[in-house]
TORKE-810368 format. One line per field, with one value per atom (N, C-alpha, C): residue number from 0; chain; x, y, z; atom name. Coordinates in nm, 2 decimals, padded with zeros to 4 digits. Layout:
BEGIN
n = c(NUM, ...)
chain = c(A, ...)
x = c(X, ...)
y = c(Y, ...)
z = c(Z, ...)
atom = c(CA, ...)
This chain:
BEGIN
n = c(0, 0, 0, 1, 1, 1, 2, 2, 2, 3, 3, 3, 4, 4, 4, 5, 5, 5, 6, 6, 6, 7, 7, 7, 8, 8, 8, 9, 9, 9, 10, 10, 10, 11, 11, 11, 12, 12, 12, 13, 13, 13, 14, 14, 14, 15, 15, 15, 16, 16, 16, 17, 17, 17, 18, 18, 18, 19, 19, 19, 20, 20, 20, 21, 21, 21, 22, 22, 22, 23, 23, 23, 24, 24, 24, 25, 25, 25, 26, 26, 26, 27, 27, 27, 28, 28, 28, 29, 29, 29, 30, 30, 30, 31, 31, 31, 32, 32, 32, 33, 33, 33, 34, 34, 34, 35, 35, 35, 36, 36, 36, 37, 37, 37, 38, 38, 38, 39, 39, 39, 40, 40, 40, 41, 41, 41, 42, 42, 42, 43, 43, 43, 44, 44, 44, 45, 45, 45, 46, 46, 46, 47, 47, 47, 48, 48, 48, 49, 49, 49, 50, 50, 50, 51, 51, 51, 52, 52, 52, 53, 53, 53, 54, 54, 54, 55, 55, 55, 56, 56, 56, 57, 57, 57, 58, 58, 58, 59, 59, 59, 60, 60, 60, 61, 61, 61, 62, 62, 62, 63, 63, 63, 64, 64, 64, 65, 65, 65, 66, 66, 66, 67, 67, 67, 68, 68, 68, 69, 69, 69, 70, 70, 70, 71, 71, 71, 72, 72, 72, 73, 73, 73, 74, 74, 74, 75, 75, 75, 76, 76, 76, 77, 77, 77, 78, 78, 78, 79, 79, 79, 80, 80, 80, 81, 81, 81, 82, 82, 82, 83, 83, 83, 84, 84, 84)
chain = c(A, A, A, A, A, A, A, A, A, A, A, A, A, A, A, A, A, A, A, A, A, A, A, A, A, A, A, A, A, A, A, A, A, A, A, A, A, A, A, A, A, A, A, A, A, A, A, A, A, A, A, A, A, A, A, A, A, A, A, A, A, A, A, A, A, A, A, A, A, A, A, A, A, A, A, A, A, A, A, A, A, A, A, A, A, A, A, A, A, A, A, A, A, A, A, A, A, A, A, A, A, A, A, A, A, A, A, A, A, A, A, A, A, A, A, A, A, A, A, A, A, A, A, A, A, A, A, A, A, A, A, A, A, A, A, A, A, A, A, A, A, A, A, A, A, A, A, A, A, A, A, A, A, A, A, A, A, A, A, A, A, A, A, A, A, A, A, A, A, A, A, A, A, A, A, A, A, A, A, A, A, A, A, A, A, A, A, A, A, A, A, A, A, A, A, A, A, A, A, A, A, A, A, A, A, A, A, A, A, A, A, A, A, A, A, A, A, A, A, A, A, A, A, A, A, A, A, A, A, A, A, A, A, A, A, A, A, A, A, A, A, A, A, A, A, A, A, A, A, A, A, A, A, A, A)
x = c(02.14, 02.00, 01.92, 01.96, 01.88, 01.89, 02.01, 02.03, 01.91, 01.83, 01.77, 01.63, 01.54, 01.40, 01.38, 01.25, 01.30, 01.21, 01.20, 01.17, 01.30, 01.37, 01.50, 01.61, 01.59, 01.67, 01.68, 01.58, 01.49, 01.61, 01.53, 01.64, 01.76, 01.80, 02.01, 02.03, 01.98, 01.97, 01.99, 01.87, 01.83, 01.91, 01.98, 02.12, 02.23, 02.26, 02.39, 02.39, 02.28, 02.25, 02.29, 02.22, 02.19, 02.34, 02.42, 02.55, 02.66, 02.65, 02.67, 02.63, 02.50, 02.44, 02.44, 02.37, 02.36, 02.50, 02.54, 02.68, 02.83, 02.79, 02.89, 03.05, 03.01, 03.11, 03.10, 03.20, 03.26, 03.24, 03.13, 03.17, 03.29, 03.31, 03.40, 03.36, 03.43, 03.43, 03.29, 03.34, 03.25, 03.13, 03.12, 02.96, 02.90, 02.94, 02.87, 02.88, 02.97, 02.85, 02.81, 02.78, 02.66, 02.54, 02.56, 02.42, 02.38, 02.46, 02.46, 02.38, 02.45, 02.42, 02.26, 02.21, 02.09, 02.01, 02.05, 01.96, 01.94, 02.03, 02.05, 01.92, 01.98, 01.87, 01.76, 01.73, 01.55, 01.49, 01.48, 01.38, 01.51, 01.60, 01.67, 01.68, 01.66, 01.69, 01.82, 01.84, 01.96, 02.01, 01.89, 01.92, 01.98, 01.95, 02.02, 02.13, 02.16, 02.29, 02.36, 02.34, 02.44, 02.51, 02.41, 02.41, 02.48, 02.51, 02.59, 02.72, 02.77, 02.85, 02.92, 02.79, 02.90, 02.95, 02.82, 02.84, 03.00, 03.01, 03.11, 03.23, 03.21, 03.38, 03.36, 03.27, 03.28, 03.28, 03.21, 03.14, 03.25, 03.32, 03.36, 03.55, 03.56, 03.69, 03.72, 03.63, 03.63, 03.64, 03.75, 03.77, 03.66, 03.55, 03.50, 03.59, 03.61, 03.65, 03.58, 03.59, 03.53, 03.38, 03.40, 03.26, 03.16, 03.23, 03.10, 03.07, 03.18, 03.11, 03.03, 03.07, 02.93, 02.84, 02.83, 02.65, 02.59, 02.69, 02.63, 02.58, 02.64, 02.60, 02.50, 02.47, 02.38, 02.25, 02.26, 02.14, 02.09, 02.19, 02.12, 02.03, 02.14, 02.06, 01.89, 01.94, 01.74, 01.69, 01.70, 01.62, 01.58, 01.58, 01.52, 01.62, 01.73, 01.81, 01.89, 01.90, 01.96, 02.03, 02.12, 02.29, 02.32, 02.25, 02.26, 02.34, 02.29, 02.28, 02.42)
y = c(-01.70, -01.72, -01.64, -01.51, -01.43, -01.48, -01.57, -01.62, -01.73, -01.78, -01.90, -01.88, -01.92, -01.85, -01.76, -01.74, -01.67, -01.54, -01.40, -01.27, -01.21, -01.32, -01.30, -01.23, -01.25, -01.16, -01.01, -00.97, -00.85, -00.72, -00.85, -00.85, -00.78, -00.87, -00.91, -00.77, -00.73, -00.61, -00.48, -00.46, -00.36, -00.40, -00.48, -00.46, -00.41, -00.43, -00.46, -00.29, -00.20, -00.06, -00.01, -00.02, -00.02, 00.02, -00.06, -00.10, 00.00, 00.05, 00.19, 00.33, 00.32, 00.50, 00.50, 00.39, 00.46, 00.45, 00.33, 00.30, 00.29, 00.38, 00.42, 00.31, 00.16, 00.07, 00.00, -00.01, 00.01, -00.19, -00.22, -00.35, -00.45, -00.54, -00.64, -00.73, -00.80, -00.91, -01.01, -01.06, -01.15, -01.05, -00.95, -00.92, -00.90, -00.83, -00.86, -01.02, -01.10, -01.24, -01.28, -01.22, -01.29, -01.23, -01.12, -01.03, -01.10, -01.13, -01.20, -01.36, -01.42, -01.57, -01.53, -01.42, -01.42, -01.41, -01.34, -01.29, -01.42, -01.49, -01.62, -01.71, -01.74, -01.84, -01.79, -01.68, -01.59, -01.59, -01.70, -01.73, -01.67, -01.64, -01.60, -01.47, -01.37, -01.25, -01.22, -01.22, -01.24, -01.10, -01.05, -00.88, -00.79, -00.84, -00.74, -00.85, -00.97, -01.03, -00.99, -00.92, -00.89, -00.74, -00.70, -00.53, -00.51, -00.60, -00.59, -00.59, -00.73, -00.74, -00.65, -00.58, -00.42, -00.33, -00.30, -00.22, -00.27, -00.40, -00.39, -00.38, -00.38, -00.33, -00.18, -00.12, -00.01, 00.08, 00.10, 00.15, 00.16, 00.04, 00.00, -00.03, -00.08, -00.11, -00.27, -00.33, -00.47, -00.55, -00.64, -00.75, -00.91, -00.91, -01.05, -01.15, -01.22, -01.40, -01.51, -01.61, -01.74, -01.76, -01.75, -01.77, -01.64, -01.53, -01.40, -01.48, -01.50, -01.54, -01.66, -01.74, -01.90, -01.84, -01.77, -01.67, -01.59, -01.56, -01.48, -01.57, -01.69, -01.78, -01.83, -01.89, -01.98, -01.88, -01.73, -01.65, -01.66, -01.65, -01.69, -01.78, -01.88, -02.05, -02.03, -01.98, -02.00, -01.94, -01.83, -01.74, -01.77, -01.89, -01.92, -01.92, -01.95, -01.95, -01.83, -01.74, -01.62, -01.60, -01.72, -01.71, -01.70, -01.67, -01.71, -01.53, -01.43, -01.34, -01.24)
z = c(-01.69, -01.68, -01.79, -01.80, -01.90, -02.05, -02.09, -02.22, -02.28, -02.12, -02.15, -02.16, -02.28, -02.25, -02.36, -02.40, -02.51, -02.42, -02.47, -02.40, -02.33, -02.31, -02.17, -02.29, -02.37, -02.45, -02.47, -02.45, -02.44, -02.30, -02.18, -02.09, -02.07, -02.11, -02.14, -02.23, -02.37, -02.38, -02.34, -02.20, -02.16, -02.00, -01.97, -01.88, -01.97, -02.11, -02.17, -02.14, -02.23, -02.23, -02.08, -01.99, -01.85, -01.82, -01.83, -01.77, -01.81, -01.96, -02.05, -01.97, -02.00, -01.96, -01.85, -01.74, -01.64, -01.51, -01.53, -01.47, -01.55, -01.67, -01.75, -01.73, -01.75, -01.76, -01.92, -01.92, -02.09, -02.08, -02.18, -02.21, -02.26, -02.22, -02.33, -02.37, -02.43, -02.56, -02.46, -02.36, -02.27, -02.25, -02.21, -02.23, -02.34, -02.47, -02.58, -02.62, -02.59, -02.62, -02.54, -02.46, -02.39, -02.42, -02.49, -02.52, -02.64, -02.69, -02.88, -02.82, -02.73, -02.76, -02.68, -02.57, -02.57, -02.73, -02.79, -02.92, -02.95, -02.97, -03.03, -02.97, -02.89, -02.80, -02.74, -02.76, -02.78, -02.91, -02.95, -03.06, -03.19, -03.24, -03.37, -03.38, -03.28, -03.27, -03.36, -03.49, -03.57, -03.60, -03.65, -03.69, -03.62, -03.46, -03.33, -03.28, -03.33, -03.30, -03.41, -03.51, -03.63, -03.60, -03.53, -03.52, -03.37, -03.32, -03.17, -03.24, -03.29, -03.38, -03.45, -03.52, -03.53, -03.44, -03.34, -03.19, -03.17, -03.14, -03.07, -03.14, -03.25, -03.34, -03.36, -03.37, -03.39, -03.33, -03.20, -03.11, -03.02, -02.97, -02.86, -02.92, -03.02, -03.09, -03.02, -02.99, -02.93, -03.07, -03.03, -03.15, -03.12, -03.20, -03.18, -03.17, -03.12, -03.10, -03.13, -03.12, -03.21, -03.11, -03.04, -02.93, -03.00, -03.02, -03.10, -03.23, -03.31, -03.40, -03.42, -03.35, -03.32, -03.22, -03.17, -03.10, -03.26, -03.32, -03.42, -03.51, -03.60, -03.64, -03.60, -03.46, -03.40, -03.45, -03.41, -03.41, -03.59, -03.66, -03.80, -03.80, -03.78, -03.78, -03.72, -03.62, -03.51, -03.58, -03.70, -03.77, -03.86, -03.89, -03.98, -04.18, -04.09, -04.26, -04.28, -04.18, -04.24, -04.23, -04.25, -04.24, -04.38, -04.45, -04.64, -04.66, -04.55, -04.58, -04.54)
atom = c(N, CA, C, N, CA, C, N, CA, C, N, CA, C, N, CA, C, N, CA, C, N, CA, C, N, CA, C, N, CA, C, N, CA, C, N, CA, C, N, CA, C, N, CA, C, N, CA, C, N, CA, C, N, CA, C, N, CA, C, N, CA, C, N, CA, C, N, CA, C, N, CA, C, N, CA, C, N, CA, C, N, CA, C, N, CA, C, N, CA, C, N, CA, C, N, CA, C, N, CA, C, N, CA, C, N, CA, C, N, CA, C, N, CA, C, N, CA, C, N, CA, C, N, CA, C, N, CA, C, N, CA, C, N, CA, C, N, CA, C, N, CA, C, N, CA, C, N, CA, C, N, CA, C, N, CA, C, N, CA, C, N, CA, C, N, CA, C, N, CA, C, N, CA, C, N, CA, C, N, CA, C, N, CA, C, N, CA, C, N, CA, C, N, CA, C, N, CA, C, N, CA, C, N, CA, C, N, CA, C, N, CA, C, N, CA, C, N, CA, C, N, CA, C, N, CA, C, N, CA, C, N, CA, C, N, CA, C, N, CA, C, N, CA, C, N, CA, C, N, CA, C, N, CA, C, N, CA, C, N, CA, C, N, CA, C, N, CA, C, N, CA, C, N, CA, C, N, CA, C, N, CA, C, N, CA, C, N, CA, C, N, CA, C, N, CA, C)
């Protein structure tokens, strides 16, 4: 539900964090995309679908899969072209 709508990304976000600090549960691959395809489908939120992307390789040692990277694509696409980048 939080993916759909644009603000709801905002959201999806501030559970992804949430879920970290205050109930210190370690994300996987399925929660960061779902945090990514929110950015996506909240208006092109691309910059913080790029930067999860790293979060989660780096931060976490989580390997993206084909579903991260078409959330991460799509979020270019909605942004207006900035898949060039």
């Amino acid at each position: 539900a939080c993916a759909k709508g644009g603000g709801q990304w905002e959201r999806a976000l501030s559970l992804l964090e949430e879920m970290q600090e205050k109930h210190r549960i370690t994300p996987d691959v399925i929660t960061y995309n779902s945090a990514i395809s929110a950015c996506a489908k909240g208006g092109g939120q691309w910059e913080r679908a790029l930067s999860l992307l790293e979060e989660m390789q780096e931060k976490h040692r989580i390997t993206p899969d084909v579903i991260t990277y078409n959330s991460v694509i799509s979020a270019c696409a909605e942004g207006g072209g900035q898949w060039e980048r």
